[in-house]
C-alpha positions in Angstrom: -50.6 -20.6 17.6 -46.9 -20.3 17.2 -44.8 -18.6 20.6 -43.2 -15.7 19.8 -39.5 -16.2 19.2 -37.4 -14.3 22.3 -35.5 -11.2 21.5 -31.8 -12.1 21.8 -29.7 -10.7 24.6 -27.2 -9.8 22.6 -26.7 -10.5 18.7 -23.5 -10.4 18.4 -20.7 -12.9 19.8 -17.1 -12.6 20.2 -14.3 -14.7 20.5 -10.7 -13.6 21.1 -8.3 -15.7 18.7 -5.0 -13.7 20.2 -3.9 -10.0 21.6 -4.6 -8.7 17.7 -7.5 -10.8 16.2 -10.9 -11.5 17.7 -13.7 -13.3 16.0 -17.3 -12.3 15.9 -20.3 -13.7 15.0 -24.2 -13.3 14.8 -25.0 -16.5 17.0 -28.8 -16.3 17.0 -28.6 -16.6 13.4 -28.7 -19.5 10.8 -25.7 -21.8 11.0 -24.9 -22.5 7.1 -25.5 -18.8 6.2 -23.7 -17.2 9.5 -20.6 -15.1 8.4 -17.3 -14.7 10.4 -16.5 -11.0 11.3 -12.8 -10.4 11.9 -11.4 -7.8 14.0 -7.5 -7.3 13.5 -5.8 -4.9 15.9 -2.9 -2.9 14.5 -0.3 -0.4 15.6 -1.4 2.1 14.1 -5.2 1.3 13.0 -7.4 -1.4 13.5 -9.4 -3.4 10.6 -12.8 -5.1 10.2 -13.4 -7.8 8.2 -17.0 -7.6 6.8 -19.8 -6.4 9.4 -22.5 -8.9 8.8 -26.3 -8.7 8.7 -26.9 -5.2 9.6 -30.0 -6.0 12.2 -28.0 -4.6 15.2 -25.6 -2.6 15.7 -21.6 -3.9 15.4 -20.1 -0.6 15.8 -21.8 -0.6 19.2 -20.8 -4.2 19.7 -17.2 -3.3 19.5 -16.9 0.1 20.7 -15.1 -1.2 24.0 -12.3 -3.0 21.4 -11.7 0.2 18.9 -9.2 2.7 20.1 -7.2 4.0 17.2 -8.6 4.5 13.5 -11.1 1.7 12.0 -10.8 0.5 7.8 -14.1 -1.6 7.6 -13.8 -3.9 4.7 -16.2 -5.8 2.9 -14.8 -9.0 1.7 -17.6 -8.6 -1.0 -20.9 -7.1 -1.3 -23.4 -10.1 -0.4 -26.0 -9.0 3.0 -23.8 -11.6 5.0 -20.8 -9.6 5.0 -21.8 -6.3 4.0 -24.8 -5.8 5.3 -23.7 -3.6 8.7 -21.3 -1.8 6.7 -23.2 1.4 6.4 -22.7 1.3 10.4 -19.1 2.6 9.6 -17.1 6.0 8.5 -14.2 4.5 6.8 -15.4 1.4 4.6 -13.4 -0.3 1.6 -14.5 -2.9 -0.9 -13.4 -3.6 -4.3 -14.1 -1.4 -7.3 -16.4 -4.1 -8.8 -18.2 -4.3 -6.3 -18.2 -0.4 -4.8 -21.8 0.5 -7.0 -24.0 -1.9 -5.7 -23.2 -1.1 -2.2 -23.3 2.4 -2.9 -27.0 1.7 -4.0 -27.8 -0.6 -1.8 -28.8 -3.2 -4.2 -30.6 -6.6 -2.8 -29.9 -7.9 -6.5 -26.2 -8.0 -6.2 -26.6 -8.6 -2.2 -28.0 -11.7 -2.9 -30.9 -10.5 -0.4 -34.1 -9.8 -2.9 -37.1 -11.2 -1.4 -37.0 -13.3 -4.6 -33.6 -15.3 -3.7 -35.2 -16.8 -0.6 -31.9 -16.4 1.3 -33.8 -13.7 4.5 -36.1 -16.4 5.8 -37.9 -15.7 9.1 -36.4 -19.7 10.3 -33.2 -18.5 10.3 -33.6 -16.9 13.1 -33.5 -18.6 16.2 -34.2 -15.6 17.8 -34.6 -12.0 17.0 -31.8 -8.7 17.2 -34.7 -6.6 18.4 -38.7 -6.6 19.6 -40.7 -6.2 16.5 -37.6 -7.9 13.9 -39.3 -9.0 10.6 -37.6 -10.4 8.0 -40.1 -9.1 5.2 -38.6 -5.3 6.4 -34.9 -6.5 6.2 -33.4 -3.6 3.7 -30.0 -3.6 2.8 -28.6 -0.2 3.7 -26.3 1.6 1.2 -22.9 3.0 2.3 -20.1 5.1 0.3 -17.2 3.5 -0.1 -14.0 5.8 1.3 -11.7 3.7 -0.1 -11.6 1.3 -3.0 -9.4 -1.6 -2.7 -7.4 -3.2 -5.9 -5.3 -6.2 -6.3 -1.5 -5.7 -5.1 -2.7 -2.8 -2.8 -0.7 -2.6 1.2 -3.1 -2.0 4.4 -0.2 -0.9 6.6 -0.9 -1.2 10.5 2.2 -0.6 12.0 2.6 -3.9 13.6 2.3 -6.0 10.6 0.5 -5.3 6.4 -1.8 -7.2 4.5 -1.6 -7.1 1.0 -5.2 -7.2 -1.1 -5.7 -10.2 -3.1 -8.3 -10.3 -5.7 -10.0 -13.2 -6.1 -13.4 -13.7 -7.9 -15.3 -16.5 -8.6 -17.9 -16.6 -6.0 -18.4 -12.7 -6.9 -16.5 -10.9 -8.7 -15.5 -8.4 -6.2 -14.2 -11.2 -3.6 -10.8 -9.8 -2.3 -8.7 -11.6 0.7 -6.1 -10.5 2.7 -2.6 -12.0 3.1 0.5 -11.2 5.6 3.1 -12.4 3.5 5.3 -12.5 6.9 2.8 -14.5 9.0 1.0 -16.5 5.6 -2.1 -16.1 7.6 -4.9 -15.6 5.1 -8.4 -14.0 5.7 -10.3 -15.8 2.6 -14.0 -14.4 2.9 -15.9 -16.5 0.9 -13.0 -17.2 -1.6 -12.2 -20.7 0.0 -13.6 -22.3 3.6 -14.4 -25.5 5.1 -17.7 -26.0 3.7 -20.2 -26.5 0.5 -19.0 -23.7 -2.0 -21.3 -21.9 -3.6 -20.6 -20.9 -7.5 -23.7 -21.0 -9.0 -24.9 -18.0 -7.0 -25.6 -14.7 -9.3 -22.1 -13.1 -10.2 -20.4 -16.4 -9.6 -18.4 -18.2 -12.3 -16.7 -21.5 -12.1 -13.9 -21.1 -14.5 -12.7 -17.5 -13.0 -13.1 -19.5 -9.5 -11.0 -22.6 -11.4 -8.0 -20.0 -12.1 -8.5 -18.5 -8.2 -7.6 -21.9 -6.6 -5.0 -22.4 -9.6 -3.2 -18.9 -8.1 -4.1 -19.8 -4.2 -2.4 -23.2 -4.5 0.8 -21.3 -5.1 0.6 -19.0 -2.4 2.3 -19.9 0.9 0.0 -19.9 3.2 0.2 -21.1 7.2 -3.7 -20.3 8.8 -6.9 -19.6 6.8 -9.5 -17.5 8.6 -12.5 -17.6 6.3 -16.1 -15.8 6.0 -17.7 -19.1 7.1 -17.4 -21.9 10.0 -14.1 -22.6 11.8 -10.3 -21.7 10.9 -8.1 -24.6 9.0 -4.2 -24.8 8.4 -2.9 -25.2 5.0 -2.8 -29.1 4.2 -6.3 -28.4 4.8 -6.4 -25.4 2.6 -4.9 -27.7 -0.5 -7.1 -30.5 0.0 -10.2 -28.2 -0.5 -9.0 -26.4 -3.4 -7.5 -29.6 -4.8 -11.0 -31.8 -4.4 -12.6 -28.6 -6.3 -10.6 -28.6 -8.9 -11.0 -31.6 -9.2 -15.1 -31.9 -9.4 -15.1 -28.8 -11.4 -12.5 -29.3 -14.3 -13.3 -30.5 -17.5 -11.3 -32.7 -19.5 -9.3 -30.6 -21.5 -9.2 -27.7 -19.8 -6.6 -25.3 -20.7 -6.3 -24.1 -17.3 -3.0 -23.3 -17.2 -3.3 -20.7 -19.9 -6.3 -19.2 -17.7 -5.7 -15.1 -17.5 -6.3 -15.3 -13.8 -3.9 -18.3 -12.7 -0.6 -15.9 -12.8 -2.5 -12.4 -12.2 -1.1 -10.1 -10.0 
């Protein structure tokens, strides 16, 4: 008979990048599938970058970091990054994405039982005695705010402008201090397999993202998934895509998305 896995000491790990930006992540959990949770500390308010699973609690985790006024965002609705968000009183995603985690849909979450992407092996061990991944539900939550392409998150110290950038879903937005070129990607662009055949993805509206992002000055990238990467990095990745993923004769640079703003 198979041991028991243990229940985890604590879910949640955090790392401290600088005074303003810590990085958390669900360490017990599955490698390839395990999201990066930003926390960027502002003047005047603090933001979250997507919340993860939802099988413990991250507002708990962070309570000791929070101590002004807290925007949780949701990069985009998949359980990875949205999945803790109903945790939270002010929560933003974008509008093509707001419904489905207003219903809490496991469809658009990528989390139905069907997909095969909550398996009981990714677990090394488990958030809590009693953990199953057959009960794993994808809580709804409201969005407060609805975030659009061009919009300003003001935080006193330093503003991030929304971009929007689908492809891998199309409500993936990033966010981009135009003064520091630091970029917080979500799943728009990391150091890693991409996935675009996923439900909601699209390769040609992911084609015409890169065509934008190669144009955008950008010094760090701090994606949704595995480590953090500077920008010759940042052009070789989208440049080796495009170049996999282009077919001859493409008129990509008539694409509606390449020069959106």
């Amino acid at each position: 008979m198979q041991n028991p896995k243990p229940v985890c000491d604590s879910w949640f790990a955090t790392q401290k990048i600088s005074e303003s930006l810590y990085r958390i992540h669900e360490h017990h959990y599955w490698e390839w599938n395990r999201a990066n949770l930003w926390l960027i500390k502002g003047e005047t308010q603090d933001l979250l970058i997507d919340t993860g699973l939802g099988v413990a609690s991250l507002r708990q985790h962070i309570a000791t970091l929070i101590d002004k006024p807290l925007l949780a965002i949701a990069s985009h609705v998949h359980f990875d990054h949205a999945g803790g968000m109903h945790e939270f009183d002010n929560i933003a995603i974008h509008p093509s994405e707001a419904e489905a985690l207003r219903q809490g849909d496991a469809n658009a979450a990528l989390c139905a039982p069907e997909y095969g992407w909550v398996l009981d092996e990714h677990f090394a061990e488990l958030p809590y005695p009693g953990f199953a991944v057959t009960q794993y539900t994808f809580n709804a939550a409201q969005p407060t705010q609805l975030l659009q392409e061009g919009d300003i998150l003001d935080l006193g110290s330093r503003a991030f402008e929304v971009l929007h950038l689908p492809g891998h879903s199309p409500g993936c937005i990033a966010l981009y201090d135009r003064h520091s070129q630091e970029l917080f990607s979500g799943d728009i662009v990391y150091d890693g397999e991409l996935l675009d055949l996923l439900p909601g993805s699209d390769i040609p509206t992911y084609i015409a993202t890169y065509e934008r992002l190669q144009k955008l000055p950008v010094e760090t990238v701090y994606p949704g998934h595995y480590h953090s990467f500077g920008k010759d990095r940042l052009q070789q990745l989208m440049a080796d895509y495009l170049e996999a993923k282009r077919q001859p004769g493409c008129p990509s640079e008539t694409s509606p998305l390449a020069e959106s703003k």
